[in-house]
C-alpha positions in Angstrom: 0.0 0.0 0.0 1.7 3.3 -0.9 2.0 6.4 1.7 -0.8 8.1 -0.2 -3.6 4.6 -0.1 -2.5 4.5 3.8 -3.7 8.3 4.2 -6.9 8.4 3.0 -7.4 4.6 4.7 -6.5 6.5 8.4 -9.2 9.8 6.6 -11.6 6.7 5.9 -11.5 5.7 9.5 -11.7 9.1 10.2 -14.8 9.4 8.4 -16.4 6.2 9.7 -16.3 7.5 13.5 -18.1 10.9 12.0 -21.1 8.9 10.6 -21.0 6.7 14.4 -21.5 10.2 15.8 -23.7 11.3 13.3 -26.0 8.5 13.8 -25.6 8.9 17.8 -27.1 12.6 17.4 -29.6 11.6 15.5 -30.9 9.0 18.1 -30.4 11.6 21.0 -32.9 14.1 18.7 -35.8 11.1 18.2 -35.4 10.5 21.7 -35.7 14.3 22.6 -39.5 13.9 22.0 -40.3 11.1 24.0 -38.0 12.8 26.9 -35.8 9.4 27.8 -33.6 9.2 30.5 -30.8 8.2 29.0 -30.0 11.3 27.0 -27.1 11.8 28.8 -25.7 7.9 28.2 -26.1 8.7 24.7 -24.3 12.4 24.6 -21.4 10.7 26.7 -21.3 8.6 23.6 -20.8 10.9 20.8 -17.9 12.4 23.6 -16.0 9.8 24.1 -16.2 8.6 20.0 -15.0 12.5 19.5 -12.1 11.6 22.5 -11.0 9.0 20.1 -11.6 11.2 16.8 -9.1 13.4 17.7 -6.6 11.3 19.3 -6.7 9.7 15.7 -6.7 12.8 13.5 -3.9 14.3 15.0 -1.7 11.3 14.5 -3.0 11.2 10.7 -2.3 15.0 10.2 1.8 14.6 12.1 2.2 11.9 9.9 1.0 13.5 7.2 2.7 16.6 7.6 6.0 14.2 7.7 5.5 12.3 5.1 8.1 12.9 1.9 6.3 11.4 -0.8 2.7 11.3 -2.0 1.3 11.4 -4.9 -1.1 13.9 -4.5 -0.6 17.6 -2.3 -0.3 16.5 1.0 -2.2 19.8 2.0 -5.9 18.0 0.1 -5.6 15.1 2.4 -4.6 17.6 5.8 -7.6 19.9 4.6 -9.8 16.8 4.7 -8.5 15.9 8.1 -9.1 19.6 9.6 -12.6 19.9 8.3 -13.6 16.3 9.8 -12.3 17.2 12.9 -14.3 20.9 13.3 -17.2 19.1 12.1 -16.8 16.6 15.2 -16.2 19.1 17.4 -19.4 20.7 16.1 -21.4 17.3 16.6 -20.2 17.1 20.0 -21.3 20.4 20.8 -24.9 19.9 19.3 -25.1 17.0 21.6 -24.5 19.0 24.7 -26.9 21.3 23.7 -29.9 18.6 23.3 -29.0 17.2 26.3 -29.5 20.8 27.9 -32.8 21.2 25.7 -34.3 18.0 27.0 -37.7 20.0 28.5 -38.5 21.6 24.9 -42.5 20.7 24.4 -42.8 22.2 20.9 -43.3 19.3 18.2 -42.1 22.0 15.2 -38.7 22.4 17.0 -38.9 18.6 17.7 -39.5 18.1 13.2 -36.9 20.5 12.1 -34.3 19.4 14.4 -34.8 15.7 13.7 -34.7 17.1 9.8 -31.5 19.0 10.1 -29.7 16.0 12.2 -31.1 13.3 9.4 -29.6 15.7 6.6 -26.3 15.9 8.7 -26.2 12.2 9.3 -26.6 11.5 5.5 -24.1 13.9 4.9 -21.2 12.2 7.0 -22.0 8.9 5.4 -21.3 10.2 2.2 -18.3 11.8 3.5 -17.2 8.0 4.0 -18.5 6.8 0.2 -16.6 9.7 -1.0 -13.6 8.5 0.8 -13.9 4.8 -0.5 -14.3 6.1 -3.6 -11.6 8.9 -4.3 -8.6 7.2 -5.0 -10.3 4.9 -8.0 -13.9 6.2 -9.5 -13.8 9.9 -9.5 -17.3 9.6 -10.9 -18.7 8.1 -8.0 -17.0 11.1 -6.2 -18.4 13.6 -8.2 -21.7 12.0 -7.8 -21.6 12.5 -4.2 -20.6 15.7 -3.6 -23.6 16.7 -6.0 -25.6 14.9 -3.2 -23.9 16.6 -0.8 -24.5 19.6 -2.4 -28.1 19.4 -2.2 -27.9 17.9 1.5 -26.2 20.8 2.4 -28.7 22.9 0.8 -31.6 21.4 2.6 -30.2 21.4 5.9 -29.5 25.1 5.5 -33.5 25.4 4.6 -34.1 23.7 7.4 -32.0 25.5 9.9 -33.1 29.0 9.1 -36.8 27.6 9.6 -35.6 26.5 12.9 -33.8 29.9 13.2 -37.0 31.9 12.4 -39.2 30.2 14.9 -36.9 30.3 17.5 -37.0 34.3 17.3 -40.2 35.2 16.2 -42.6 31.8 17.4 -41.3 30.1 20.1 -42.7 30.3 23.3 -40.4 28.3 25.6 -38.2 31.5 25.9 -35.4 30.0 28.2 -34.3 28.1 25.1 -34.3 30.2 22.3 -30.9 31.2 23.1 -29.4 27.7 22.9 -31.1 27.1 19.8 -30.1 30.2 17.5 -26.7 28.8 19.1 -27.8 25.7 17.6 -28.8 27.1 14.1 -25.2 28.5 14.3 -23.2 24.9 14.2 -25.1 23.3 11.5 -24.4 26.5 9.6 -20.8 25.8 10.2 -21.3 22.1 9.2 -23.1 23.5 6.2 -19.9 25.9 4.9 -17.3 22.7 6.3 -19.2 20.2 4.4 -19.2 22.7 1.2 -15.9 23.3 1.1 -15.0 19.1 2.0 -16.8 18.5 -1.7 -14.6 21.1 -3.6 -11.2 19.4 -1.9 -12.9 15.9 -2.7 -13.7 16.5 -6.4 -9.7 17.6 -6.4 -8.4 15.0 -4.6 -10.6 12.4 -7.1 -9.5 14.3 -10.1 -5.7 14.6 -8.7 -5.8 10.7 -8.4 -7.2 10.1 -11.5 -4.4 11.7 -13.6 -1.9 10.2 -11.6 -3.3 6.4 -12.5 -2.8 7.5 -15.9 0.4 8.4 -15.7 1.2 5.3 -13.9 -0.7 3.1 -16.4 1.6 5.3 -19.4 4.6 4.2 -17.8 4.0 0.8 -17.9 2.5 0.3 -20.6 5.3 -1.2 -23.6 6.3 0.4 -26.6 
């Protein structure tokens, strides 16, 4: 496997433990509505997967910051590895939030924030395809940062709904506060994600080219 494969296998990984945590929030928010006890079990979750996230990613990015030879920009595959790690710190805040908002009683805040955190969920997991995909069918990749895309456009429709009734409909006033906070991370997530597709169609395209030259070197006269 060459320095380059290994990279976006540890990125993969990476990825994989975003889409755990993903998932994670997304149970916490169904469970929001029903007002479980054990909201706190599963925000200590998503903490302790992020604990691990970032012991991980900083190993990656040292060792790719040392490496000597890739075939690609070493700074596409650190980019990827920055923008995974803010968006886990951002999942890990959201969590702390819901776990604060556990006494919320209004169903439209209960839809638009199980919306946003299904959107956001989808999102990671095609983080991961993308990931699986980059070094070999740019294609594929290009397919799913058009999904992306559109993901990213939804859960920014979604958000500035939840935005808007927060300040001008909501009637729990205590946490309006924490969720305008709220609208705040997944619009960070929303500009992360955006920019992720951008370095991903690179990376596929950067790849690509290089399998060429490869196959052109080998090939006989």
């Amino acid at each position: 496997m060459s320095e380059t494969s290994r990279f976006i296998a540890s990125l993969q990984s990476l990825s994989e433990k975003l889409v755990q945590m993903s998932s994670l929030l997304s149970t916490l928010t169904e469970r929001l509505r029903t007002n479980e006890l054990d909201l706190d079990h599963v925000a200590n979750e998503i903490t302790e997967i992020g604990k691990t996230f970032s012991l991980t990613f900083e190993q990656v990015a040292q060792e790719i910051m040392e490496a000597e030879f890739l075939n690609v920009n070493p700074s596409y595959l650190l980019d990827v590895a920055r923008h995974m790690d803010l968006i886990c710190s951002l999942i890990e805040r959201c969590a702390l939030l819901f776990s604060y908002a556990r006494h919320i009683q209004e169903d439209e805040v209960f839809e638009l924030v199980i919306t946003a955190t299904s959107e956001l969920n989808q999102i990671t997991i095609e983080f991961a395809e993308c990931l699986k995909s980059v070094a070999g069918d740019r294609h594929r990749v290009m397919e799913l940062c058009d999904s992306i895309s559109k993901r990213e456009k939804a859960l920014k429709a979604t958000s500035e709904s939840l935005n808007m009734y927060a300040t001008q409909e909501m009637t729990a006033y205590e946490y309006k506060p924490q969720l305008r906070e709220l609208f705040d991370y997944y619009a960070q997530i929303r500009v992360l994600s955006r920019d992720l597709t951008i370095t991903f169609r690179v990376l596929a395209l950067k790849l690509e080219r290089q399998r060429l030259l490869n196959v052109k070197a080998v090939r006989p006269t």
